[in-house]
C-alpha atoms as a printed R data frame, in Angstrom:
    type eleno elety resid chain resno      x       y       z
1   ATOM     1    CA   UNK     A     1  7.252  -3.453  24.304
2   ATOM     2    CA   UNK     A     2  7.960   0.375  23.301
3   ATOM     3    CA   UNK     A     3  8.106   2.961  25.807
4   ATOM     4    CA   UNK     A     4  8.321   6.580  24.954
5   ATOM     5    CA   UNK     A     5  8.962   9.578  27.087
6   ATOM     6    CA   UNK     A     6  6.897   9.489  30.144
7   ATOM     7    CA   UNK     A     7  6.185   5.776  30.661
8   ATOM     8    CA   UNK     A     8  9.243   5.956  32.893
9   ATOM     9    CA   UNK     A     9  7.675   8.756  34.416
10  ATOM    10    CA   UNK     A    10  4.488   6.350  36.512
11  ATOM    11    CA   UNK     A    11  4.739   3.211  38.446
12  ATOM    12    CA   UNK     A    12  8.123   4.275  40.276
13  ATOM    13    CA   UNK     A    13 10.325   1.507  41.367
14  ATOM    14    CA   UNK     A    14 10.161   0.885  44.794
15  ATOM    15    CA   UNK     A    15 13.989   1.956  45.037
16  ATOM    16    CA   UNK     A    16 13.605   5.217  42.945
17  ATOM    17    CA   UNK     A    17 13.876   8.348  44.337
18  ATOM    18    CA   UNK     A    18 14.291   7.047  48.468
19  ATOM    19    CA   UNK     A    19 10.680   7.106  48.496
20  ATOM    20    CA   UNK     A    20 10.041   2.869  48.753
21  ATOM    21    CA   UNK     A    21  6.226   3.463  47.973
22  ATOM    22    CA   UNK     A    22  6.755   1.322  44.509
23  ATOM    23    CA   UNK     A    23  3.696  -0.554  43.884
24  ATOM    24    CA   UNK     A    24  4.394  -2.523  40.623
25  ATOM    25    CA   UNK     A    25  8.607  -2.900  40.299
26  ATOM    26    CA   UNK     A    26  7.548  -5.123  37.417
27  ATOM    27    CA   UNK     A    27  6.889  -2.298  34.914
28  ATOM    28    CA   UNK     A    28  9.538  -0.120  35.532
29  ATOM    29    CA   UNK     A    29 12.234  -2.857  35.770
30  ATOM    30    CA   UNK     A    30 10.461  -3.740  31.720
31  ATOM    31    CA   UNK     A    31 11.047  -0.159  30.695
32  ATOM    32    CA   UNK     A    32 14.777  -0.254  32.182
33  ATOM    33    CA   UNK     A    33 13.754   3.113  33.992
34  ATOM    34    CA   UNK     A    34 12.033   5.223  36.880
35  ATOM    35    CA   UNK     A    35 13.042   9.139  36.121
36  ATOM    36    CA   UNK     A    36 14.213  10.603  39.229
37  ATOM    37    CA   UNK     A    37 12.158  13.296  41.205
38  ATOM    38    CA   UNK     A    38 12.783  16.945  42.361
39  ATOM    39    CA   UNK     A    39 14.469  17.861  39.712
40  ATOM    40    CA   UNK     A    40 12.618  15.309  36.887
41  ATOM    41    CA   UNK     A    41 14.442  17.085  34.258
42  ATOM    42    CA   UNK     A    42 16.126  19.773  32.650
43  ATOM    43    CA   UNK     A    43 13.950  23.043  32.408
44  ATOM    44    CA   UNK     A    44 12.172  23.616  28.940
45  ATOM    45    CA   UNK     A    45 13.230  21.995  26.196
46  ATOM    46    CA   UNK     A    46 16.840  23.285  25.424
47  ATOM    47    CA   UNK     A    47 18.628  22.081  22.847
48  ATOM    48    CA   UNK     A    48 21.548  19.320  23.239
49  ATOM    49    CA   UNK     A    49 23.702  16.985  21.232
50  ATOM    50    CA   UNK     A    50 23.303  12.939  21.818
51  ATOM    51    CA   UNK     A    51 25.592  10.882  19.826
52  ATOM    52    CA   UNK     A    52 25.395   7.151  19.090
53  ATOM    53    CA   UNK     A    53 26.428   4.084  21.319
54  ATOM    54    CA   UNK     A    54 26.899   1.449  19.039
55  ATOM    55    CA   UNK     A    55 24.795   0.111  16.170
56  ATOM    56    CA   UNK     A    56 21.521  -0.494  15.924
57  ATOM    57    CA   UNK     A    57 18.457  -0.135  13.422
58  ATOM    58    CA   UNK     A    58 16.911   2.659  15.550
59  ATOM    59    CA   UNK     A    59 19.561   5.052  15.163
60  ATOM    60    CA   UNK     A    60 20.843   3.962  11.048
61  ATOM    61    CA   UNK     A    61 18.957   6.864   9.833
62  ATOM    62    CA   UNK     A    62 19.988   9.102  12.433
63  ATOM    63    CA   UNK     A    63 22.593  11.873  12.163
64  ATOM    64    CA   UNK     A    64 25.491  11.659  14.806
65  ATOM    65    CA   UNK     A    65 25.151  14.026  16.553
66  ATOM    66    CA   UNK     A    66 21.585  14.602  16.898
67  ATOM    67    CA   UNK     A    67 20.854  17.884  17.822
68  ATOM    68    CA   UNK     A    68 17.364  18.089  19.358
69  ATOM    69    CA   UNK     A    69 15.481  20.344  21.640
70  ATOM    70    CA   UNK     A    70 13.632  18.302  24.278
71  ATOM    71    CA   UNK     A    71 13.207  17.544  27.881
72  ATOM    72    CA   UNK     A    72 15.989  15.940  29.070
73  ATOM    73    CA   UNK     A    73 15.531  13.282  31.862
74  ATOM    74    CA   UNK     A    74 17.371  12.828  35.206
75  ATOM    75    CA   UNK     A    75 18.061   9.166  36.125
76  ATOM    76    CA   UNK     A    76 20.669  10.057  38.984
77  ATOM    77    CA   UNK     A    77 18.288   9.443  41.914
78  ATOM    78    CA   UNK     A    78 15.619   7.414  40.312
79  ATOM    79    CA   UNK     A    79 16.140   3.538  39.396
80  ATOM    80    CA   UNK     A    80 18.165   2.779  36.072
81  ATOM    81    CA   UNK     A    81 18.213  -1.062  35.071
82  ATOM    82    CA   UNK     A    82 22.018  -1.344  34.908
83  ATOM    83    CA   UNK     A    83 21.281  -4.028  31.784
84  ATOM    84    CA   UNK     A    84 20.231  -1.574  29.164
85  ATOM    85    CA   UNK     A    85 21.568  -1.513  26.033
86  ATOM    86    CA   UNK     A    86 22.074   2.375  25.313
87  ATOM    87    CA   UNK     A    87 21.790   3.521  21.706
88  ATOM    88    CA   UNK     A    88 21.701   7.223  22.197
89  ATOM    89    CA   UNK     A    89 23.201   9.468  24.825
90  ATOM    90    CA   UNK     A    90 23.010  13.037  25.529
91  ATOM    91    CA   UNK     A    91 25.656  15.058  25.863
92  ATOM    92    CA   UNK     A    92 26.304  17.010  29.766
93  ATOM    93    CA   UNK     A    93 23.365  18.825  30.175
94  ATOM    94    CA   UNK     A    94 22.560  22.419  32.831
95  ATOM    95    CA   UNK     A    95 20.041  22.322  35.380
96  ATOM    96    CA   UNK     A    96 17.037  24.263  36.156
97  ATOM    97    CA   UNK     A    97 19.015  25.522  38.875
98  ATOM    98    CA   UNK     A    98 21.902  26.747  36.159
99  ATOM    99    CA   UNK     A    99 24.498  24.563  37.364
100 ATOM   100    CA   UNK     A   100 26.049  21.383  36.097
101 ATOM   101    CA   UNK     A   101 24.999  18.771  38.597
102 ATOM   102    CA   UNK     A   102 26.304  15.246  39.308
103 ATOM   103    CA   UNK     A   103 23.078  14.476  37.573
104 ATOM   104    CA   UNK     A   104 23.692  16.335  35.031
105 ATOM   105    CA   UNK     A   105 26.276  13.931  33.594
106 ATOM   106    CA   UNK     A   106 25.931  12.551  30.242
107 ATOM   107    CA   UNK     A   107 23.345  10.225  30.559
108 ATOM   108    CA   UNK     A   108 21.290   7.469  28.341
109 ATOM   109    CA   UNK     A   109 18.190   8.484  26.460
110 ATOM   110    CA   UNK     A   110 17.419   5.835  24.609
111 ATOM   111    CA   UNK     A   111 17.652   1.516  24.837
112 ATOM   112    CA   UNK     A   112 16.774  -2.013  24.446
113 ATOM   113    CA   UNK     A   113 16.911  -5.145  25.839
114 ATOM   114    CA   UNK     A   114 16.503  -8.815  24.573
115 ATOM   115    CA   UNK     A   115 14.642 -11.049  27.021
116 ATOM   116    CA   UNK     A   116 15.637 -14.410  28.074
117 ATOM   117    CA   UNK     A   117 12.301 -15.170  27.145
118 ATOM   118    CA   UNK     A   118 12.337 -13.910  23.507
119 ATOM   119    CA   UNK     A   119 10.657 -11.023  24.096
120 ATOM   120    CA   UNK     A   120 11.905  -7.384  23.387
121 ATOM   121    CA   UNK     A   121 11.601  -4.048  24.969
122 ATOM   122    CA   UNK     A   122 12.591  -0.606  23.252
123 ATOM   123    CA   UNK     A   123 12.513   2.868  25.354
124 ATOM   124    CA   UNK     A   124 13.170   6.650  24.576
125 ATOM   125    CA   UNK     A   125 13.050   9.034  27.049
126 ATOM   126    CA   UNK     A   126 13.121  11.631  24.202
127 ATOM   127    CA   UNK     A   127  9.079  13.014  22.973
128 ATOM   128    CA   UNK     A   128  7.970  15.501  25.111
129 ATOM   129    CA   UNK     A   129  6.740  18.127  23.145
130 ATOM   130    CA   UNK     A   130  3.203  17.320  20.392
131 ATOM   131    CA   UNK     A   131  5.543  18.358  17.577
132 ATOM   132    CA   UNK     A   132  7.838  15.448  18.153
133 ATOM   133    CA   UNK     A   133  4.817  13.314  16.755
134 ATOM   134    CA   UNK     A   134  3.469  15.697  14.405
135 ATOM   135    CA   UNK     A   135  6.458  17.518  12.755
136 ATOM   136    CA   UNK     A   136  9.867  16.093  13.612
137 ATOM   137    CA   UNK     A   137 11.152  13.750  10.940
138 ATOM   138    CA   UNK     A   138 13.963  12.406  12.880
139 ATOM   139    CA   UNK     A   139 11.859  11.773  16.216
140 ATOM   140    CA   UNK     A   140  9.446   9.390  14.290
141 ATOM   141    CA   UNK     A   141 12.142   8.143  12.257
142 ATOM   142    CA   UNK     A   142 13.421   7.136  15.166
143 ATOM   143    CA   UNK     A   143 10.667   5.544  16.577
144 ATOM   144    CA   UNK     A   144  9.777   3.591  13.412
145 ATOM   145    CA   UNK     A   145 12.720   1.859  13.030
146 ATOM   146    CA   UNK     A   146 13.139   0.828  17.077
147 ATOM   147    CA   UNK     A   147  9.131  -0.686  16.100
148 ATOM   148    CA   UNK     A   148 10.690  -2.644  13.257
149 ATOM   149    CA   UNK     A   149 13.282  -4.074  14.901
150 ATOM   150    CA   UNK     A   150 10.631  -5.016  17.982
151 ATOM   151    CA   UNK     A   151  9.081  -6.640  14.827
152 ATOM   152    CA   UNK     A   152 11.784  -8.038  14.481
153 ATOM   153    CA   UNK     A   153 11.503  -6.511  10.480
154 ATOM   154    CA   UNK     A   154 15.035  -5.424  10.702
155 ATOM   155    CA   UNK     A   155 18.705  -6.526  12.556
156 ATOM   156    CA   UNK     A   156 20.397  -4.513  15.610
157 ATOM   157    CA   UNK     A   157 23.599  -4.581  13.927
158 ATOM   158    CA   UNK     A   158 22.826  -4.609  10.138
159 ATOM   159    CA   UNK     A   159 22.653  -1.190   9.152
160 ATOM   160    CA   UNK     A   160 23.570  -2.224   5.780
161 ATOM   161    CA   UNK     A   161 20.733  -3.991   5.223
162 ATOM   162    CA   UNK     A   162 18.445  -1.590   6.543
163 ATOM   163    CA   UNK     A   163 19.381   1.098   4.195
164 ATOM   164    CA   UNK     A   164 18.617  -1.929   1.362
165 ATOM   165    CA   UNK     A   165 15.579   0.012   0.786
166 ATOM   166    CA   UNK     A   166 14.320   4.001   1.559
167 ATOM   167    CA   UNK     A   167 10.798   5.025   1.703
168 ATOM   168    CA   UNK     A   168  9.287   8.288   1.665
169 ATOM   169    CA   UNK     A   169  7.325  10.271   2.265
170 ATOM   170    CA   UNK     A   170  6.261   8.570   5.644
171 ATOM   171    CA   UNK     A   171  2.786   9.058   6.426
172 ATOM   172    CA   UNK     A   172  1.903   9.821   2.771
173 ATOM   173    CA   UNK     A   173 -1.204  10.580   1.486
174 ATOM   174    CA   UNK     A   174 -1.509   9.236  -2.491
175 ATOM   175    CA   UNK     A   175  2.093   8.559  -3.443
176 ATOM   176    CA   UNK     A   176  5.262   6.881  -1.928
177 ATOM   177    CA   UNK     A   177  8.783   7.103  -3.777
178 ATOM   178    CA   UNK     A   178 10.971   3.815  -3.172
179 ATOM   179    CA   UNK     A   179 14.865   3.647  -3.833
180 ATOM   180    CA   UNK     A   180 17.059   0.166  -3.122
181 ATOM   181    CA   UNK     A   181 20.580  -0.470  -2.545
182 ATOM   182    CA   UNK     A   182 22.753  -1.824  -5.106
183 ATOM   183    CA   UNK     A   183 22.621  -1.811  -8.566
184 ATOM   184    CA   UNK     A   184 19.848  -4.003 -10.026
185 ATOM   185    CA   UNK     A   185 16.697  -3.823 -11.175
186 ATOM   186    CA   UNK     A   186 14.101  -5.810  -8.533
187 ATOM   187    CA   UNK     A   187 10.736  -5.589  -7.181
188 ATOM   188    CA   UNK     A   188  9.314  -4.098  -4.355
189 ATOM   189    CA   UNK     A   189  6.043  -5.127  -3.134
190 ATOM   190    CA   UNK     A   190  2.801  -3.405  -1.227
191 ATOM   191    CA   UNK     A   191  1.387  -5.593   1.942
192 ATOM   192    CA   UNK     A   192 -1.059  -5.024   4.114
193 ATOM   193    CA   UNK     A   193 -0.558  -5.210   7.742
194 ATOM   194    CA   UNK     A   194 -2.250  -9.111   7.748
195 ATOM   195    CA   UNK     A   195  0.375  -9.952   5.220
196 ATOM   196    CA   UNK     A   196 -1.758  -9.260   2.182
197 ATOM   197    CA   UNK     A   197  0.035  -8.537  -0.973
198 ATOM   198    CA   UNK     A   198 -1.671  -5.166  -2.687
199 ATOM   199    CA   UNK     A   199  0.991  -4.108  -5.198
200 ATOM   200    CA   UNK     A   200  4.331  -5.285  -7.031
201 ATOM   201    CA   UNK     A   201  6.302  -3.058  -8.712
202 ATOM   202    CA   UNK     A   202  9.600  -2.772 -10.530
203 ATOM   203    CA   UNK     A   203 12.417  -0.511  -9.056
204 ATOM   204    CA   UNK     A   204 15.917  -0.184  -9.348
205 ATOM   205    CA   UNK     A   205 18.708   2.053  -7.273
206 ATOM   206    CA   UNK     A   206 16.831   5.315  -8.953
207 ATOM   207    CA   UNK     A   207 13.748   6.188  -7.198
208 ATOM   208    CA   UNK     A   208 10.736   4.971  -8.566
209 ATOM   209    CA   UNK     A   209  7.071   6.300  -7.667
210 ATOM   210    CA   UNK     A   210  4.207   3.751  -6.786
211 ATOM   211    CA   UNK     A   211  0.859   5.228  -7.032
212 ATOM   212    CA   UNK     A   212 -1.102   4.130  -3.627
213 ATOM   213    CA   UNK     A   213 -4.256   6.288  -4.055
214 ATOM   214    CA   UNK     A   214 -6.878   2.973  -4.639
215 ATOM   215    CA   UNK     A   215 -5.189   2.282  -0.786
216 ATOM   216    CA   UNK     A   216 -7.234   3.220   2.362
217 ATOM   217    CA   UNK     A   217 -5.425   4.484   5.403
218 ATOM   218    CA   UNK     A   218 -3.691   2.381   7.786
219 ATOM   219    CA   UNK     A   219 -0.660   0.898   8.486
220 ATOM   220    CA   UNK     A   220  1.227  -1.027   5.535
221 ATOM   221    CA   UNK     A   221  4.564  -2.528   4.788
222 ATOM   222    CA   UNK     A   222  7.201  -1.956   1.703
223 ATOM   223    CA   UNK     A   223  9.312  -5.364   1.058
224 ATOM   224    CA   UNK     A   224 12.478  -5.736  -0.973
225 ATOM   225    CA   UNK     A   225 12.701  -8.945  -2.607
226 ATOM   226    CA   UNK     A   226 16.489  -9.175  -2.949
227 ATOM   227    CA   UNK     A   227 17.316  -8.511   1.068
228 ATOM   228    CA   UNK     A   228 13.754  -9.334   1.814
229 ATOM   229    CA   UNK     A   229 13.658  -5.824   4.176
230 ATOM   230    CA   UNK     A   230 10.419  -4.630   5.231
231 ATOM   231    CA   UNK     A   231 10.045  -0.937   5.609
232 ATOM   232    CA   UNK     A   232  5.922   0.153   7.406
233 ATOM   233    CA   UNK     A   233  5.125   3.391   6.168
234 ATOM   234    CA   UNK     A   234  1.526   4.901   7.090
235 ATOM   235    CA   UNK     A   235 -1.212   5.923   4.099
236 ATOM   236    CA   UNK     A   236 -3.368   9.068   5.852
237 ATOM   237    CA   UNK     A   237 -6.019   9.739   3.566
């Protein structure tokens, strides 16, 4: 499951906020979250620092610190799922009433969890504003590698392997440039999102270009064959 921004924002916990009118503490105790109320969050969309919490292969192609402008949740008074994994927290934060308050705090803005039933669930609080989904590299960087490892395409801890192999632009329209780790000359090949094979091509460490015009849009996947690391990219036509 991957939650983003506001699905932590509906179907309070029955604990959040002192309110006990929760009506389904199933969903929000899946998310990991229910924001707090009265203040929800910081006012606007200021800009703050959130640094790392460990490794894992939603943050490997992150900068530490990130420096984004967004609306920064309050858990404080809300319910928080003391079993999260945080991989990114932002740094201590002003309210909208201009002070620094308890809630304030540095605070978790991004996890996962593993479930004892082999599932997996993935959340960011972070995506507020349209751009974050239009324009902002790093947000949907961000967001595509937390749905590859839900995939389970790539490791928590192997960042190593996920920088095996780089693909960009992501969406593209005609052309995608591919460079891999190390120093030999491999393959990398095209799939389809059933599995489908489309396209092999040679490519060593140096970029190399593969021409996906013949391609209609959709979702498709980039595969190493010496790590065997599967990148999606999108094809927007």
């Amino acid at each position: 499951m991957l939650g983003i921004h506001a699905a932590s924002d509906t179907y309070r916990h029955t604990t959040a906020n002192g309110a006990n009118t929760g009506t389904w503490d199933f969903y929000a105790e899946l998310i990991g979250a229910s924001v707090q109320e009265n203040p929800n969050h910081v006012s606007g969309t200021p800009l703050y620092a959130m640094h790392h919490i460990g490794t894992h292969a939603s943050t490997a192609h992150l900068p530490d610190p990130w420096l984004k402008n967004e609306e920064y949740y309050y858990w404080e008074s809300g319910y928080y799922r003391p079993d999260n994994i945080a991989v990114l927290e932002v740094e201590e934060t002003i309210g909208p009433n201009n002070l620094v308050n308890s809630y304030d705090a540095p605070r978790p803005m991004s996890w996962y969890r593993e479930l004892a039933q082999g599932g997996r669930v993935f959340y960011t609080a972070l995506g507020h504003a349209p751009s974050n989904f239009i324009s902002d590299t790093l947000f949907r960087t961000h967001v595509r590698d937390a749905l590859g490892w839900l995939l389970g395409t790539v490791s928590v801890a192997d960042e190593e392997m996920l920088l095996a192999l780089t693909v960009w632009p992501n969406p593209t329209s005609r052309t995608i440039n591919v460079s891999r780790a190390g120093s030999r000359t491999g393959t990398v090949q095209i799939l389809d999102s059933t599995g489908r094979q489309l396209v092999t091509h040679a490519c060593s460490c140096a970029p190399c270009s593969i021409d996906l015009s013949a391609l209609v849009s959709g979702i498709y996947w980039c595969i190493s064959d010496d790590k065997h690391i599967r990148v999606p990219f999108i094809i927007h036509q």
